[in-house]
C-alpha positions as CSV (number, residue, x, y, z in Angstrom):
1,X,-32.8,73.0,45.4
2,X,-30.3,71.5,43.4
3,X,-29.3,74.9,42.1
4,X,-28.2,75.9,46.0
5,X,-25.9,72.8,46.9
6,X,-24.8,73.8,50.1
7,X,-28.2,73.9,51.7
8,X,-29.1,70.2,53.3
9,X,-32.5,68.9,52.0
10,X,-34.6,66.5,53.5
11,X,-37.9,64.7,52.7
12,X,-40.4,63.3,54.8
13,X,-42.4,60.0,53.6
14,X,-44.7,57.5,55.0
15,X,-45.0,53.8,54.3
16,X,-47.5,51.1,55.7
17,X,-50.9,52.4,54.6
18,X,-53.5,50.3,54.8
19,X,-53.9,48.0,51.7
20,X,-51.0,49.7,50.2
21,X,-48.9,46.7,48.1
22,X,-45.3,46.7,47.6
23,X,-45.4,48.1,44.2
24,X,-46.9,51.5,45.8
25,X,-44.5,51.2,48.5
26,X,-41.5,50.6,45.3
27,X,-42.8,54.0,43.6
28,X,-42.6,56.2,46.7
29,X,-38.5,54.6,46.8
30,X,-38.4,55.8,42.8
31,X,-39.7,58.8,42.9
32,X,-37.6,59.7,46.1
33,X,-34.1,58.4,44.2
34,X,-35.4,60.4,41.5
35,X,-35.7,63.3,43.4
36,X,-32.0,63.2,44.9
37,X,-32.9,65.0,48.1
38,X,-29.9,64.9,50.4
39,X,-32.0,62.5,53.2
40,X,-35.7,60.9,54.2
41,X,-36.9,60.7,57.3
42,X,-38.9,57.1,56.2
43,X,-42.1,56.4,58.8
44,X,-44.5,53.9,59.4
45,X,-48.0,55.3,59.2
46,X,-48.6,55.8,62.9
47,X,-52.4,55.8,63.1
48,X,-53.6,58.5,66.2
49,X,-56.3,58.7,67.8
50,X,-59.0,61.1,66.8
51,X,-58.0,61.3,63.1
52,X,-60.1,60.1,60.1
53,X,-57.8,57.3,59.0
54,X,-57.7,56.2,62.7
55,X,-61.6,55.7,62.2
56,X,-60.8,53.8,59.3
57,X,-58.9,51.5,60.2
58,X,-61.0,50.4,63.1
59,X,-63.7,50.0,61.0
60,X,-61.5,47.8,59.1
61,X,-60.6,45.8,61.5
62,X,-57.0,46.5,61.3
63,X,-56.6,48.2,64.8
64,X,-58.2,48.3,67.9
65,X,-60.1,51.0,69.5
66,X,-58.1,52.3,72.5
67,X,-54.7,50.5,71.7
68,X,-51.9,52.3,69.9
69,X,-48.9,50.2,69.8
70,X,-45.6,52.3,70.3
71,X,-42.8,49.4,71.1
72,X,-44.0,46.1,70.0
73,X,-44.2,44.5,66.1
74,X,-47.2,47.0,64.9
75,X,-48.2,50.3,63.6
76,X,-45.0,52.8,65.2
77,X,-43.5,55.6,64.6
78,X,-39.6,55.7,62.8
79,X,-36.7,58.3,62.6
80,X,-33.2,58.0,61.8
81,X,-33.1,56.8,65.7
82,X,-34.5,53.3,64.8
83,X,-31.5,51.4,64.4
84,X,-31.4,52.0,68.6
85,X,-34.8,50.3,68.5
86,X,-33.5,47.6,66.6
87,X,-30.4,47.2,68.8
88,X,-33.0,47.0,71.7
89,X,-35.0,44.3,70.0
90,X,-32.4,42.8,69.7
91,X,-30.6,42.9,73.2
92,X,-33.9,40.9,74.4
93,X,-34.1,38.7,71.7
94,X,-37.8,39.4,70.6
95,X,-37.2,38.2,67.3
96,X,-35.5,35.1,65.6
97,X,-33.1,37.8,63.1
98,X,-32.9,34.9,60.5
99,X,-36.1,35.5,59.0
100,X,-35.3,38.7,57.9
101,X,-35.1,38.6,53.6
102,X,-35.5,41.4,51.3
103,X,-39.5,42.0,51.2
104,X,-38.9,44.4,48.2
105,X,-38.2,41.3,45.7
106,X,-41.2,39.3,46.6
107,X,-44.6,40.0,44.5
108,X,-45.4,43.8,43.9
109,X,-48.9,43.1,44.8
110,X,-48.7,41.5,47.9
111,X,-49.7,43.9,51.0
112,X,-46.8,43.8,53.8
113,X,-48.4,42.2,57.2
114,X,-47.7,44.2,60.5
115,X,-45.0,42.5,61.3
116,X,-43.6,42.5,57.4
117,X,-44.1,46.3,57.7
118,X,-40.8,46.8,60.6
119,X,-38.5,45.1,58.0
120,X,-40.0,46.9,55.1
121,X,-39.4,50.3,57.0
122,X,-35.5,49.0,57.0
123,X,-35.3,48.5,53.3
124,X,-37.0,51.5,52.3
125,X,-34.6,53.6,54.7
126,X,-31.8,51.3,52.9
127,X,-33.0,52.0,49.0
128,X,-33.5,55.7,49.7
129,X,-31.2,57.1,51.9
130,X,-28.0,54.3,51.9
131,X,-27.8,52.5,48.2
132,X,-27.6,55.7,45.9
133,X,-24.6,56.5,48.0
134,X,-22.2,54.0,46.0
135,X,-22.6,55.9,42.4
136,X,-22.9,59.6,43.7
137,X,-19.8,61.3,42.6
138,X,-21.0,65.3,43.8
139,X,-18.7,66.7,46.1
140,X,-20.9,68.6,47.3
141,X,-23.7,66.0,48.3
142,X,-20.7,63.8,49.4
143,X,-19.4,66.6,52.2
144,X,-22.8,66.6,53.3
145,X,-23.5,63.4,53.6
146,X,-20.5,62.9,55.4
147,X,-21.1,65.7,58.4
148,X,-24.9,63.6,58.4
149,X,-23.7,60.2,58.7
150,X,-20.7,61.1,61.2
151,X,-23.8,62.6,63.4
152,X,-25.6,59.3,63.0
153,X,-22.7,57.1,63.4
154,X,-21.0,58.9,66.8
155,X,-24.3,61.0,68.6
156,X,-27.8,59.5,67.3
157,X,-26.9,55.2,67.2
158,X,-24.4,53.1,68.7
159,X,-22.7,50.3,67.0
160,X,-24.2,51.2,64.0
161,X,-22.5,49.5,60.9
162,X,-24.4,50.7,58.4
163,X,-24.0,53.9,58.9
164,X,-20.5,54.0,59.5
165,X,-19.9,51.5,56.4
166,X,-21.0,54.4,54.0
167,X,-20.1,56.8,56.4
168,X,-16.3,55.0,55.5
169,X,-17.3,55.3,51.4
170,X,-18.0,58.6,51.9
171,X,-14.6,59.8,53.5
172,X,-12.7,57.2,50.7
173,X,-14.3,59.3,47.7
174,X,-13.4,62.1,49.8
175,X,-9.9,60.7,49.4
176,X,-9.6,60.7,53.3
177,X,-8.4,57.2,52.7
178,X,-7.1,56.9,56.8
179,X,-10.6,57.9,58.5
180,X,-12.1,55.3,55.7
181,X,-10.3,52.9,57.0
182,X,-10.8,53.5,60.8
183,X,-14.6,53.3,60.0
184,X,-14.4,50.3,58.4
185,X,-12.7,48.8,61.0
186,X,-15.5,49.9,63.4
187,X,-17.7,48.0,61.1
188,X,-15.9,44.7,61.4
189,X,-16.0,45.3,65.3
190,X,-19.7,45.8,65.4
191,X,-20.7,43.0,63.2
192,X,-18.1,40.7,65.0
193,X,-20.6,40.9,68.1
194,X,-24.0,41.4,66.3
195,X,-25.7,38.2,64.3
196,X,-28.7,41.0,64.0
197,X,-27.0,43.6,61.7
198,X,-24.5,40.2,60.3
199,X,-28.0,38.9,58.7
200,X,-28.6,42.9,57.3
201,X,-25.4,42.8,55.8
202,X,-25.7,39.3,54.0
203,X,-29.0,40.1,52.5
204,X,-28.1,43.3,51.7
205,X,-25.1,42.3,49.7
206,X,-22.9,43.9,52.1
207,X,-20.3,40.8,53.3
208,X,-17.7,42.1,51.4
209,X,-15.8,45.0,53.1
């Protein structure tokens, strides 16, 4: 694909397996960086009803029979549309936001609990789809990126800072230094009312704008 640059690739991955340890969880973020596709849906393994690894993880004890959790801290399903998820999590204050650290630095063998597995998701998106941004250089990849992240930013999320934070390095190596800075400003609004995305940002390494 990289020989036809205009065309907009996209991968689809799954996270959260049962057992499945940080380091397995590292090699699906290193193969995909590798890979350079233009964007990853990331998921949670969402375990349905009436399929083998559904059975399996009764039997393990990790779910129960009957109950497929869609909204609270378990097994759910994830698209580029989570960050309104987290906005609504946030909104009714279902978690303390403090807590939240980068899961990817603690030991690779450790398995990610259910409720680990929500941040996790976040980081993965992050390391994937977000990071590589700051040394890609392809004009190419950068005018797609930016007609993908202005959709994010202004029609899929609201008051999404991340998005529009390297939606605003995006349009700056575009040298479209003005519409950088508007987006950046948007970003200082948004995290000026949001101790959520504030805590992102800090562990991250994002602070500085």
């Amino acid at each position: 694909m990289n020989k036809h640059e205009r065309i907009f690739t996209r991968g689809f991955l799954i996270i959260g397996f049962p057992d499945e340890t940080l380091s397995q969880v590292l090699d699906t973020i290193n193969i995909s960086v590798k890979m350079s596709l233009d964007w990853y849906t990331v998921q949670l393994l969402t375990p349905l009803p009436s399929t083998e690894i559904y059975d399996q993880m009764i039997d393990a004890g990790k779910i129960e029979k009957d109950k497929l959790n869609l909204d609270g801290e378990g097994f759910t399903m994830f698209s580029v549309r989570e960050s309104e998820r987290q906005r609504r999590m946030e909104e009714i204050n279902k978690r303390d936001n403090s807590d939240f650290v980068n899961l990817l630095n603690a030991n690779h063998s450790h398995v990610p609990t259910q409720k680990e597995l929500n941040d996790l998701w976040f980081l993965t998106d992050y390391e994937i789809n977000y990071k590589p941004i700051f040394n890609q250089k392809n004009p190419s990849k950068l005018k797609k990126l930016e007609c993908f992240l202005s959709d994010v930013s202004d029609r899929m999320t609201r008051d999404n800072p991340l998005s529009n934070y390297f939606l605003s390095i995006v349009k700056k190596k575009l040298n479209k230094k003005t519409e950088a800075r508007n987006r950046m400003l948007l970003v200082d609004q948004y995290l000026e009312k949001s101790n959520y995305w504030k805590q992102r940002f800090k562990t991250l390494n994002l602070n500085e704008l």
